[in-house]
N, C-alpha and C positions, 0 to 999 in steps of 0.2 A: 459597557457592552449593551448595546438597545438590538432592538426585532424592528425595522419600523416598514411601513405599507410606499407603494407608489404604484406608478401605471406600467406597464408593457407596452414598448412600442410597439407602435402601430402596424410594423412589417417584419417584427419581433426573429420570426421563423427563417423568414429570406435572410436578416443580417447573419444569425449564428451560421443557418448555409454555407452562406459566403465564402466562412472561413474554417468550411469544412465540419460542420459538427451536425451532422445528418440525424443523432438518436437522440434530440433533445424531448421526441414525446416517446412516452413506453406503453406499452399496451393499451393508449388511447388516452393516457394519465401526462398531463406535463410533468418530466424529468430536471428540464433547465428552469427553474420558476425564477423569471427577475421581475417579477409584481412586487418585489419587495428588497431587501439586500440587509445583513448586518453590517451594523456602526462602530467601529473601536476607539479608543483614543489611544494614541501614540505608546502611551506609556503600558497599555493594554497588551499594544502588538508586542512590544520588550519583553512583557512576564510571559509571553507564547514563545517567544524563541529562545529565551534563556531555557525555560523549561527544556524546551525540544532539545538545543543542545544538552544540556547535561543528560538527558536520558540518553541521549545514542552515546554519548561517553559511558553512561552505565551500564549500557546494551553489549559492547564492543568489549568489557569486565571481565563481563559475564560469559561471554564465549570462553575469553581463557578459563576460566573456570571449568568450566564443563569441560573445556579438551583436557586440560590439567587432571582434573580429577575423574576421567573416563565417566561422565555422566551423561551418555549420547543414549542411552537404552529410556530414559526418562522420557526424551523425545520421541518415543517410539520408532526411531532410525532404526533400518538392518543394521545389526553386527559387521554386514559385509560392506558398510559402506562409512564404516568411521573412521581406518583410515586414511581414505579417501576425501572426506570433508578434514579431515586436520591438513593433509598436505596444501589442500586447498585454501586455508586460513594461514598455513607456513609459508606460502607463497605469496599471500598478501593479493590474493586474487582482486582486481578492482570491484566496486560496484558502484553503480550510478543512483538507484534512489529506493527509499522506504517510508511510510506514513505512518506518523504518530495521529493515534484517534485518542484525544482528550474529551475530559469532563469539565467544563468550565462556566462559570456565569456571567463571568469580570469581578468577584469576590472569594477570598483563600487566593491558593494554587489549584493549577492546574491538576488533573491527575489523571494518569495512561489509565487509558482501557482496554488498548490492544496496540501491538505493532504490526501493521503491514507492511513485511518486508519484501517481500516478494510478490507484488503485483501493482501494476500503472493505473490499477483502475483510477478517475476521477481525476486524472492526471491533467488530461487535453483540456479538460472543464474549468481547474485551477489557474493552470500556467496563461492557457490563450482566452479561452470564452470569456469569464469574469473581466479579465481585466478588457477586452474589445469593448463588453458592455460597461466599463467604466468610464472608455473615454469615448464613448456616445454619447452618457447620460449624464457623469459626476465628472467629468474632466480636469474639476479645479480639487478634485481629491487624490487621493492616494489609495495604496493598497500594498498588504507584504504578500509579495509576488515581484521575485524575480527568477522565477522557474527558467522561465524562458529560457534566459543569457547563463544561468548554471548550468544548466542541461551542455548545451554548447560547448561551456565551457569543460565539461565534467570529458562530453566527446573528444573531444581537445589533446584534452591530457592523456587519453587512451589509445588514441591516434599517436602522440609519440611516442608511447610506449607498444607496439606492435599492433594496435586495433587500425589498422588503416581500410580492412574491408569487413564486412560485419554481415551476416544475415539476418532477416528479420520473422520470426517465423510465429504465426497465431492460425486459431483455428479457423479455417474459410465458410463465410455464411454468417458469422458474428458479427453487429453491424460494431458494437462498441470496442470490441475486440480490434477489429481492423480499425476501428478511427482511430487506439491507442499507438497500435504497432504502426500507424501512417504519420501519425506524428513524431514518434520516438524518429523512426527513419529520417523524417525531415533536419531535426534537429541533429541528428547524427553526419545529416549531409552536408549543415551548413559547417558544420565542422571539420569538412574535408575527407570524410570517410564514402568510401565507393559502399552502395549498400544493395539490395536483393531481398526481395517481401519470398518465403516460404512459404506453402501450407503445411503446417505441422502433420499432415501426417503422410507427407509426402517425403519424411527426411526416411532413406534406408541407412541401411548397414552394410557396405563393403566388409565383409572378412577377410578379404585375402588381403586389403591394404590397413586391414585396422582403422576403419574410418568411417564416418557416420557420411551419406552424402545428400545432395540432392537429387531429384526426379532426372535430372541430366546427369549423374553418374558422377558429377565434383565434387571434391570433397569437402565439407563444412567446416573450418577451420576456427572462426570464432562466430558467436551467433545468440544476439538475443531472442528470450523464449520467452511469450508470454504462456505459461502452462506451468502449470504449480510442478517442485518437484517430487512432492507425495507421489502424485499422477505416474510422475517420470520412471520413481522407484519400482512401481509394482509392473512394469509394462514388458513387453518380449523384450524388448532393446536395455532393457534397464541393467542387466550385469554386464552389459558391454562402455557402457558410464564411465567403467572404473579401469579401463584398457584404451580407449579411445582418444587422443591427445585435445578433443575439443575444448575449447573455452567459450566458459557462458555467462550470459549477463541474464539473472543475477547468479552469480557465484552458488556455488555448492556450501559454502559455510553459512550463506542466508537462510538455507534450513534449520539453523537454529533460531534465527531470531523472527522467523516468518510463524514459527508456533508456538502455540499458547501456555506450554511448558515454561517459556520463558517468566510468565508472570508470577510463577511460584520460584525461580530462582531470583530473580527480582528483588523478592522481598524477602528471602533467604539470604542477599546477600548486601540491604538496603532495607532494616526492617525501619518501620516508622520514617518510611521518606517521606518530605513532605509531598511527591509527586506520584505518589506510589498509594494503590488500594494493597491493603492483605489480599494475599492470592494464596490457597494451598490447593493439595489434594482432595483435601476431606470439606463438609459441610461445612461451614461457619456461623459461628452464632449470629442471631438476625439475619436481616436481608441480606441476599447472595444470589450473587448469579454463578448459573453453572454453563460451562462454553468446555464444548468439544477441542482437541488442542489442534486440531487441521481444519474448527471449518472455518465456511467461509460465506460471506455477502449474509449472515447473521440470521444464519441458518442452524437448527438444533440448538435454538438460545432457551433456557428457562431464568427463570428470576422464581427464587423462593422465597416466600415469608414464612419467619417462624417455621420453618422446614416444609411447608405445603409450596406447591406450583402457581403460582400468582396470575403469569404470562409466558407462554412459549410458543417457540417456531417451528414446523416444522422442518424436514430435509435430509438429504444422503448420510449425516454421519451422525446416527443415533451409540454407533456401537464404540465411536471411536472412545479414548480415553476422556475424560473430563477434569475441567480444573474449577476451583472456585473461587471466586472474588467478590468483596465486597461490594453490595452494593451502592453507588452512589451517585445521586440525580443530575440527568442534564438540564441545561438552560433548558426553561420551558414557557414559552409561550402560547399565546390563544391560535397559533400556526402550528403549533408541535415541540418537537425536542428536535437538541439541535447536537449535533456530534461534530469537534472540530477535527477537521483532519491538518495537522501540521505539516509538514516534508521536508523532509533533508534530502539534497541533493550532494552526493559524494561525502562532504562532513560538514556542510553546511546548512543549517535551518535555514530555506528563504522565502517559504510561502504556505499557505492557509486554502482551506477550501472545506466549506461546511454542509453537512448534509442533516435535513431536517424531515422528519416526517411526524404523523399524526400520533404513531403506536411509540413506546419507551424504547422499542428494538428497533433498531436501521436494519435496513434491507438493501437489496441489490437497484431497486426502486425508488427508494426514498428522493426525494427530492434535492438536489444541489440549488443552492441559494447564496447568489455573491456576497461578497465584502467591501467594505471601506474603511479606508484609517480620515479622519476627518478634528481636527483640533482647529 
């Protein structure tokens, strides 16, 4: 695994355009950095996806576990909505994708830092942008990425099982937001699914048909949502969730594995993984980081030494619950740290996408920087 330098093309801005990726600068900062890209070797990209598989195998455990042993209150879940996430994992509700965020160098194992289950960020950046800029500039290389043709495929499979129309619904005026929800759409389309972009806060509430609809009075039948379900839980429509026949992508049992609860069952139920930091409730001896169990984009992060605050962020969810986890260092170069993000698409590990920035803590900002596989 190397960091290595190169040029930016020349009309850099215009190519990612092209293909639709309009937020590649953020508040005046480049977001898409390909002045540079990391290098893996073959055998490299293997110990990334064998890891990622077995972790969503561990992940997927762990849910029984918790339903099994009514452990939904650790999550901070209402009472009134557990069980409603069990039916929703009895039923085997589908789901299309989640990011494993590793710690990696190219030496040891990998090890999770966090699972995002529940949101496409970085998605568009992984699957399409990286690889476009691979076969502009490294064409006789490779890369693991084939988001693409999963995604498809993942629609596919959803399509014959009853997803044949789908809503697409994100907050209006986010530019990154709607590039995620325009691309999920696409991919949904070439699948053969009829689709329809929402504003999420345009979905009402029919009561008299029991049914959540659109600003045209239809009713939403199935519908992915970019919009965390915490969000969902605490909102006027939120005890109509559990009466309402809609189906959502992602799934309502994603609430467990979308928060950071999980990292203490983890290793309550996989202690000394080799893919696994200690994670508990309480402090841990040496460095530790402490992470809020809902947030998000790496906000309300501390990192303690020797029990003092080293590094912190801040952001909305000071109050929530916290967990702790071991500390332990990313790839770090004279560019930054580097945070891999894995994905599994449906049950499949098939693609990479890394974010690097200057500070130890990733941000909503940090910089996306491609890859190559190259032997």
């Amino acid at each position: 695994m190397k960091r290595l330098t190169g040029t930016r093309r020349p009309n850099w801005q215009h190519e990612v355009e092209k293909i639709g990726f309009t937020y590649h600068t953020i508040d005046n900062e480049v977001y898409w950095d390909e002045s540079g890209w990391y290098e893996f070797t073959l055998t490299e990209i293997e110990r990334i996806e064998t890891a990622t598989s077995l972790l969503h195998a561990m992940c997927l455990e762990t849910i029984e576990c918790v339903l099994e042993d009514d452990r939904l209150d650790e999550f901070d879940i209402p009472p009134q909505y557990h069980a409603w996430i069990r039916e929703s994992w009895d039923r085997d509700d589908p789901t299309l994708y989640g990011r494993f965020d590793l710690a990696w160098d190219g030496t040891g194992d990998p090890k999770l830092l966090e699972y995002n289950a529940d949101t496409p960020t970085s998605l568009f950046e992984a699957a399409v942008v990286q690889w476009d800029w691979l076969q502009a500039v490294h064409p006789q290389c490779d890369q693991f990425n084939s988001l693409h043709e999963e995604l498809i495929a993942a629609w596919r499979y959803m399509r014959k099982n009853g997803w044949g129309e789908v809503a697409f619904a994100a907050s209006a005026g986010h530019e990154e937001d709607m590039g995620n929800v325009t691309y999920l759409r696409d991919t949904a389309h070439q699948a053969g699914i009829r689709t329809e972009y929402l504003n999420i806060s345009d979905i009402g509430l029919d009561s008299a048909k029991c049914q959540f609809v659109d600003a045209s009075n239809r009713s939403i039948d199935r519908i992915f949502k970019l919009y965390p379900w915490e969000w969902m839980l605490s909102e006027e429509y939120g005890r109509s969730l559990l009466v309402v026949p809609t189906h959502w992508i992602e799934p309502p049992w994603k609430m467990i594995l979308s928060n950071k609860a999980l990292l203490v069952l983890l290793w309550e139920l996989f202690p000394n993984h080799k893919y696994l930091l200690e994670a508990s409730w309480s402090p841990l001896a040496g460095d530790c980081i402490e992470k809020p169990i809902v947030s998000r984009e790496g906000s309300n992060i501390r990192l303690l030494r020797s029990g003092r605050v080293a590094v912190e962020t801040d952001g909305p969810y000071g109050d929530a619950d916290k967990i702790y986890q071991t500390y332990h260092p990313l790839f770090s170069s004279r560019f930054g740290n580097a945070v891999l993000g894995s994905w599994i698409i449906g049950d499949r590990a098939c693609g990479l996408g890394i974010r690097e920035d200057i500070n130890l803590i990733t941000h909503n900002t940090s910089r996306f920087v491609p890859h190559l596989i190259r032997d």
